[in-house]
N, C-alpha and C positions, 0 to 999 in steps of 0.2 A: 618038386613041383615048380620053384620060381630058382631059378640061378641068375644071379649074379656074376661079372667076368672081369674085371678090371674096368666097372664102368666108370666113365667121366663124361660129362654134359656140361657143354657150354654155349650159352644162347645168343643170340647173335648182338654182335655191340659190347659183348662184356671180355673183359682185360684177362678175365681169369674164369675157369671151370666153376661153376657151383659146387658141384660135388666131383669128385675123383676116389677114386682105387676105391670105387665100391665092390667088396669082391666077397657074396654070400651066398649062404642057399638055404630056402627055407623048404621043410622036410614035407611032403605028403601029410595036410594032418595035423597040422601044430599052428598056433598061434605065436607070432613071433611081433614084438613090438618094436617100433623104430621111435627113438627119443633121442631127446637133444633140444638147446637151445632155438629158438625163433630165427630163423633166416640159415641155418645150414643144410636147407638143400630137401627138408624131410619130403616133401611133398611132388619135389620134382623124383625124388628115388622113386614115390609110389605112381607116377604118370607116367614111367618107364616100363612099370609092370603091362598098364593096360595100353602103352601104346601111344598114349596122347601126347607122351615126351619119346618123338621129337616131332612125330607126322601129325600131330594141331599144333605145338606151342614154339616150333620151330627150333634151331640152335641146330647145332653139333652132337651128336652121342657115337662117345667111342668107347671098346669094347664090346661085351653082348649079354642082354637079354634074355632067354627063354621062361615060357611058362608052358608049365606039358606038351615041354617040347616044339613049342612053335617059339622063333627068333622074330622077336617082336619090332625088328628093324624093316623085315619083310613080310610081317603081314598088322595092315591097316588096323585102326579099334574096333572094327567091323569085323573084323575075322580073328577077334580074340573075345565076340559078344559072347559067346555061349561057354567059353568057360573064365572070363572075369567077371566080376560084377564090382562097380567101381559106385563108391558113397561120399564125393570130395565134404568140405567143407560147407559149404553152400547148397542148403537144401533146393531151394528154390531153382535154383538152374537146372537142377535135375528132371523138373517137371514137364511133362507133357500133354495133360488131361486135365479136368477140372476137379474132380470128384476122389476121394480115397481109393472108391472100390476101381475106377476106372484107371487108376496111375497103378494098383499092384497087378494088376491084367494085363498092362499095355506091353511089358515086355515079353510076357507068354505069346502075346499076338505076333511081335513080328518075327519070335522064333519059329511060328507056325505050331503051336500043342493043341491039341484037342480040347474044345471047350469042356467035355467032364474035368479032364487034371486040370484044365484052369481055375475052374471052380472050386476045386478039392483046395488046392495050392494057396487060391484068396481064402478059403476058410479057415487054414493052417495058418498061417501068417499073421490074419489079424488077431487069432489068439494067441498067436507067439508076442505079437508084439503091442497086447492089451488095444487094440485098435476099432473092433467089432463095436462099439459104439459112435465111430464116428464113420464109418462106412459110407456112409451116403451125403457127407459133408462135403462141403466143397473146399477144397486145399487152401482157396483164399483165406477163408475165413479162422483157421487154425492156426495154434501158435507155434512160436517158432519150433518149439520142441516137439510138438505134436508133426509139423510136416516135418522133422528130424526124421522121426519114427517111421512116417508114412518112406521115406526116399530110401530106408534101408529096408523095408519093406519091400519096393518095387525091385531089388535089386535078389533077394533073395526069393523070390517068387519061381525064377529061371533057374533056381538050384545050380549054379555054379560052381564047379570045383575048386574058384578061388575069388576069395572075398580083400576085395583093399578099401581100407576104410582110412579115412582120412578126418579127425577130431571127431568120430562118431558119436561120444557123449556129451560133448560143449554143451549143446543148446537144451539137454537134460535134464529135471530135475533129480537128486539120487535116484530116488525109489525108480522110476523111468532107467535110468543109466544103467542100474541092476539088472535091471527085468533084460536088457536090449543085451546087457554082459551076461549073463544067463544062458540068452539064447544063441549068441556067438558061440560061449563053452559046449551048450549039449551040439550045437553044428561041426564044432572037432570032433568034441571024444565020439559022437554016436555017426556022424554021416561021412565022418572024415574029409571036412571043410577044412581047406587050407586060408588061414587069415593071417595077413599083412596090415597092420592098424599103426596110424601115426594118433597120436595124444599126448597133451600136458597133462592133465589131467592124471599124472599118474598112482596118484593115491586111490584112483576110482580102477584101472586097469595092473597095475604090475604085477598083482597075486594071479591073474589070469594066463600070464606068459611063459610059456617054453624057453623063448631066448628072448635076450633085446639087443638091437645092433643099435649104438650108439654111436651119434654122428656129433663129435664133441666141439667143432667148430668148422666153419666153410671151408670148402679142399683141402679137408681134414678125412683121411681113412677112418672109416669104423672102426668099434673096436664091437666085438660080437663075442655074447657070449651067455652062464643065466644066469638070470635078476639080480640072484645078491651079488654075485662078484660084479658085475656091471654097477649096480648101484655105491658100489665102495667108491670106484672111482669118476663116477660122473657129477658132472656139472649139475644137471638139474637131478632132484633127486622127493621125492615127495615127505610130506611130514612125517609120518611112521619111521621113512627113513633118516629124517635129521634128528629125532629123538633117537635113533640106534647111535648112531653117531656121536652126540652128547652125549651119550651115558657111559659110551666104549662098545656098544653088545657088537661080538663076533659069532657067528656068522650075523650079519644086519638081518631082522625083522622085516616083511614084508607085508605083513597083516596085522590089524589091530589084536588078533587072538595072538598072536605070536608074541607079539610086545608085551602083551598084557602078564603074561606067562613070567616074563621076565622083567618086570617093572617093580617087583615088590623091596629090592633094596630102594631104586630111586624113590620113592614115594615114602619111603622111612626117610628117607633127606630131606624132603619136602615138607616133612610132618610140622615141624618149627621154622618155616621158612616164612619170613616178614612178608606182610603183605604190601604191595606198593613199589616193590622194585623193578617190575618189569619197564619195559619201554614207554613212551609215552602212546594211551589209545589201548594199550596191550590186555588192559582191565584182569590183573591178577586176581585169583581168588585160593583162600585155601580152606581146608574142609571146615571151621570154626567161625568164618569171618567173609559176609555175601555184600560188601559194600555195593549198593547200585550204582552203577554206570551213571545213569543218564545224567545231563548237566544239573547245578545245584540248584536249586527253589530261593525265590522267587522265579519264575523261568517269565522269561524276555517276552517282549512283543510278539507274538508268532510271525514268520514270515508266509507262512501259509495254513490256511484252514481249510477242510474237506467238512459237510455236516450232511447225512444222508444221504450220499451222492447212491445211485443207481443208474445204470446203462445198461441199455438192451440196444445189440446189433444184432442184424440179422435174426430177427426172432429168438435169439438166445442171448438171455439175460447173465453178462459179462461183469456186473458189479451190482451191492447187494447192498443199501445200508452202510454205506462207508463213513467212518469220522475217522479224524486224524489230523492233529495240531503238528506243525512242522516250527520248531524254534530255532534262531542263528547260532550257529556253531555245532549242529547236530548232525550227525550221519545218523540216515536208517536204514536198515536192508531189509527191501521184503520180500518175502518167502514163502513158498508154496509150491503144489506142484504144477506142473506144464498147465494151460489153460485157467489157472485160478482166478485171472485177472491184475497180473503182476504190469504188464505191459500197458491195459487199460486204462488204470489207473494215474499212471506217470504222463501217459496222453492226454488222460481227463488235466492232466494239471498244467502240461504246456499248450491246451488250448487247442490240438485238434482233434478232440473228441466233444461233442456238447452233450452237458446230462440229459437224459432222461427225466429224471428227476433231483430233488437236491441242489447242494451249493458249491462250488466251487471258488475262494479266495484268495488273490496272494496281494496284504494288505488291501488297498480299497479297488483294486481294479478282480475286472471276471476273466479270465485267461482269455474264455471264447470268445467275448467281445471287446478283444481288446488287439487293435492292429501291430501286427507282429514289429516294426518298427520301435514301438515302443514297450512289448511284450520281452523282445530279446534284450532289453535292461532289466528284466523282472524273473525270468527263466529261462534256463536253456536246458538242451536234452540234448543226450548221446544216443543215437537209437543203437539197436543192437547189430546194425552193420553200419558202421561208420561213413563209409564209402555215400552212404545216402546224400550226406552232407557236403559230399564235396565231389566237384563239377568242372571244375576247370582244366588246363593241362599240367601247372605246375604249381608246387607250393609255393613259389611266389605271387602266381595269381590265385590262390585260392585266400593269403594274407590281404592281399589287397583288397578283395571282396569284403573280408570278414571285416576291415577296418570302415570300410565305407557303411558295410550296410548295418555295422553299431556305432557310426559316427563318433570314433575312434581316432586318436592320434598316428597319422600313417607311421607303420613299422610296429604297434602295438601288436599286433598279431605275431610276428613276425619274430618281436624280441621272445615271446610265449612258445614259438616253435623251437628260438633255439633253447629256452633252457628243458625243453621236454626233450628235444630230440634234437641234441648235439650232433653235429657233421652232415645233417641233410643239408644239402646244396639247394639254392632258389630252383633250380630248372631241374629239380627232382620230379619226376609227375607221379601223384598217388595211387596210381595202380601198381606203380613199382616198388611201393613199400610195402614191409611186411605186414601183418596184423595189429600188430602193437603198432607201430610204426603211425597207420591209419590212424590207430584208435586215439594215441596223441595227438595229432594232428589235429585232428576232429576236437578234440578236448580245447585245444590251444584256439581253433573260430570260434566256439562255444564262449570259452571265455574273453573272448576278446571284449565284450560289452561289460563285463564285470557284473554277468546275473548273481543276484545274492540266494538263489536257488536254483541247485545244480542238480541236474536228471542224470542217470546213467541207467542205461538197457544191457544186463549182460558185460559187463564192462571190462572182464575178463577172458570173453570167449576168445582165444586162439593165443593166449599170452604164453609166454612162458613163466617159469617162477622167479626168474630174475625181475622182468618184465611187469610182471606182479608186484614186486617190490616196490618199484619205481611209481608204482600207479598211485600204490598205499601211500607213500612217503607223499605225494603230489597231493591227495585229497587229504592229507592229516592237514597240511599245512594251509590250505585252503578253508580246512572246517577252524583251525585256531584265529585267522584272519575275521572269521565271523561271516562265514558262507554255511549256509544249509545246504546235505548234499542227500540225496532219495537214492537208491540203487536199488536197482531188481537184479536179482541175482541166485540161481543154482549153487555158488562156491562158498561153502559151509565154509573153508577156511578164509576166507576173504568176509565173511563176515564177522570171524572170529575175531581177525585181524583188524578190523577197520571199525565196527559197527559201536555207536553206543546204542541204538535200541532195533530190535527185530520187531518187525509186524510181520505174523503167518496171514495168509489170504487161503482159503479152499472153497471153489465153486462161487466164487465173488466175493464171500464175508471174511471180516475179521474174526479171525480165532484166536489169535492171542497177538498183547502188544506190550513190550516191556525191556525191561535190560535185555541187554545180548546173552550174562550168562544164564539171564532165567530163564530164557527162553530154551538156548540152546542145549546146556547140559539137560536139559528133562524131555528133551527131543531124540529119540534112535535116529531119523531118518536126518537131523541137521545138527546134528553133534561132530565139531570136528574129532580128527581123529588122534588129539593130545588128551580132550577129553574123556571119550571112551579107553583109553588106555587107564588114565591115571586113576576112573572113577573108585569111591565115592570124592575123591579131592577133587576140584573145581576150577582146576588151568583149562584154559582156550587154545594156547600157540608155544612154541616152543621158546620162542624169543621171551614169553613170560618162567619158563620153567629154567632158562639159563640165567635168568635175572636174579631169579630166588635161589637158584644153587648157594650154600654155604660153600666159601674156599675148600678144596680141598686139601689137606694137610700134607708136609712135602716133609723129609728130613735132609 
């Protein structure tokens, strides 16, 4: 259905191909995953599919193309609408219409279908993709994950014979990620959709793939082939699979049932394993011994207070009775599903949202009334596109900016750019960087004023797991400094990793708030997936379960 030919793209201005000797095929019918580190190329592979690479984004593409059979060098994105259906990263550009039900309609219209199938098709849809309740909503108002939903929606409406998805469950909470991987799987096996899907995320996709064609570094050849042998030798590789790995298992595990199956000696090893060895933040536990996380008692001054906050936009009341003490040196993640009020909250805190009712505090000033000049000493936020934040042409004027307007020592920002993001050039302009790339960046304005309460929206979406790493290690050392830092966040491992306390939020309210592992080993749906392996014992990450390994003995 999709061939690949010896392709290579290379955009205009650049020294060298992004990607080369792409040379694949994906079967009529199968789901095939493209992984790899951040910036080699995944993305431009799948705009080659529908066309946009090279006749929108310009460059060079050499070799060819086809998807059933039309050579996509010669015909337009227009004359491959009816059988791709393209879902990039960004929901929102996607859009066309204001309303749910009018954006999954709007592609039926201009392929000309008869209003019954269209109707049939939006009724289908919205129950495939739990939607039928927000139907007559307006797109503005929905969160990000919710118009995630809605944009793979509109895309699947036209029943396409081939589906390219580009981080379709980033902006998902699990139980959402499921339902939307679900419905990908029954569109193979039952309709014979052929999908092409880029994701980090791969803990939440790899048991779903036929093959993965690994793009292991920039004008680096794939290497193609299925999951587990791919996963042996790549770079990025998800939890389940770094736990096969530490322990030895051949063939690697791809699914927690699989692990699981085969976890019963490691967890005899584990049985007597000290607690407290893990990394620093990594909050060991074993089945006998539930030391809490959270910082010790007396707990410090808070740096910020919430005390019955409640917010109603748009006629839909978006938070419910909120409290919650924020102290220096504490990460929290909070958690729920799409719509809970994860986003609102973090707003209510940096002051562009005003309550409803309730308080909002971070020491004696009110966010809302309080002018952002001297607000950005008190908090800062990463919104969940970075990009928000930053306006200029290159990272050197966007340093500049940031130094001025926290009245800042010129080159503060600047020294924070390099040690985030070693080797960007001043007269880098941030459309040209990756996702991470951004996302530090954006980190690096943020902190330029030195707020001692740090926001982050999603702060993971489009990372890699190296990438990941780097972020982790960034806020550990920032929460040791004596910085509070708030994350809203879908990545159960990222909270594994990072978090000393979880707040779940559903429908506006707090539903529970407490250590990371209280929280999360008695959660299915936010338990990561070292947890659910090893249960009843009480590890979160692997980096704690190679910590408590006992030596192994050698003769």
């Amino acid at each position: 259905m999709i061939r690949f030919e010896d392709v290579s793209v290379t955009y205009d201005g650049a020294a060298e191909p992004t990607v080369r000797g792409i040379d694949f095929e994906v079967p009529e019918g199968e789901l095939v995953l493209l992984a790899g580190p951040s910036g080699v190329g995944k993305s431009t592979v799948l705009g080659a599919v529908s066309g946009l690479v090279p006749h929108f984004t310009g460059g060079t593409l050499r070799g060819r193309v086809t998807v059933a059979g039309r050579d996509t060098r010669t015909h337009k994105p227009r004359e491959l609408a009816d059988v791709v259906g393209t879902v990039g990263q960004d929901p929102l550009s996607h859009f066309v219409t204001d309303t749910v039900e009018d954006e999954l309609a709007y592609g039926m219209e201009s392929l000309g279908l008869a209003p019954e199938v269209m109707r049939r098709r939006v009724e289908e849809t919205l129950d495939l993709l739990g939607l039928a309740g927000l139907r007559d909503r307006p797109i503005a108002t929905l969160s990000g994950g919710q118009q995630q939903r809605v944009a793979i929606g509109s895309v699947l409406t036209p029943h396409p014979g081939v589906l390219v998805l580009d981080e379709p469950t980033s902006a998902l909470d699990p139980a959402a990620a499921e339902e939307v991987l679900a419905v990908l799987q029954r569109l193979v096996h039952d309709l014979g959709t052929t999908v092409l899907m880029a994701e980090h995320r791969l803990e939440r996709v790899i048991q779903y793939a036929d093959q993965v064609v690994l793009l292991p570094s920039p004008g680096v050849a794939p290497v193609v082939g299925r999951p587990a042998e791919v996963m042996a030798v790549s770079p990025v590789y998800p939890p389940v699979v770094a736990l096969g790995r530490l322990a030895g298992w051949s063939p690697l595990p791809l699914t927690v049932r699989d692990a699981r199956r085969r976890a019963g000696e490691l967890k005899r090893r584990l049985e007597n394993a000290p607690e407290g060895r893990g990394e620093p933040g990594d909050q060991p536990r074993t089945p006998r011994t539930r030391r809490r996380s959270a910082p010790p008692t007396p707990r410090p001054t808070p740096l910020g207070e919430v005390r019955a906050l409640s917010v109603t936009r748009s006629r839909v009341q978006a938070l419910r009775h909120i409290d919650l003490t924020i102290t220096p040196g504490e990460t929290i993640a909070l958690m729920g599903r799409n719509g809970a009020g994860k986003s609102t909250l973090l707003n209510s805190l940096v002051g562009l949202i005003t309550p409803t009712s309730g308080t909002v505090r971070l020491g004696e000033a009110t966010p809302h009334r309080t002018v952002p000049k001297d607000l950005v000493r008190k908090v800062g936020l990463v919104p969940q596109e970075p990009r928000d934040l930053l306006y200029a042409d290159t990272v050197a004027a966007e340093c500049t900016a940031a130094d001025q307007d926290a009245g800042a020592t010129p080159g503060t920002c600047r020294a924070l750019v390099s040690e985030l993001l070693p080797g960007v050039t001043d007269d880098t302009h941030p459309r040209d960087l990756s996702e991470g790339q951004r996302l530090a960046l954006a980190l690096a304005v943020v902190l330029t004023a030195r707020p001692p309460l740090l926001l982050l929206d999603e702060p993971t979406r489009g990372l890699d797991y190296a990438a990941k790493t780097r972020l982790v290690a960034v806020l550990r050392s920032l929460a040791a400094e004596g910085h509070a830092i708030v994350l809203a966040t879908h990545d159960v491992e990222l909270a594994a990793e990072l978090a000393h306390r979880v707040v779940l939020l559903a429908d506006g309210e707090v539903i529970a708030d407490g250590p990371t592992a209280d929280i999360v080993v008695s959660s299915p749906s936010f338990a990561p997936q070292v947890t659910k392996i090893l249960a009843p014992q009480h590890w979160l990450t692997v980096a704690q379960v190679r910590s408590a390994l006992p030596p192994v003995a050698t003769s």
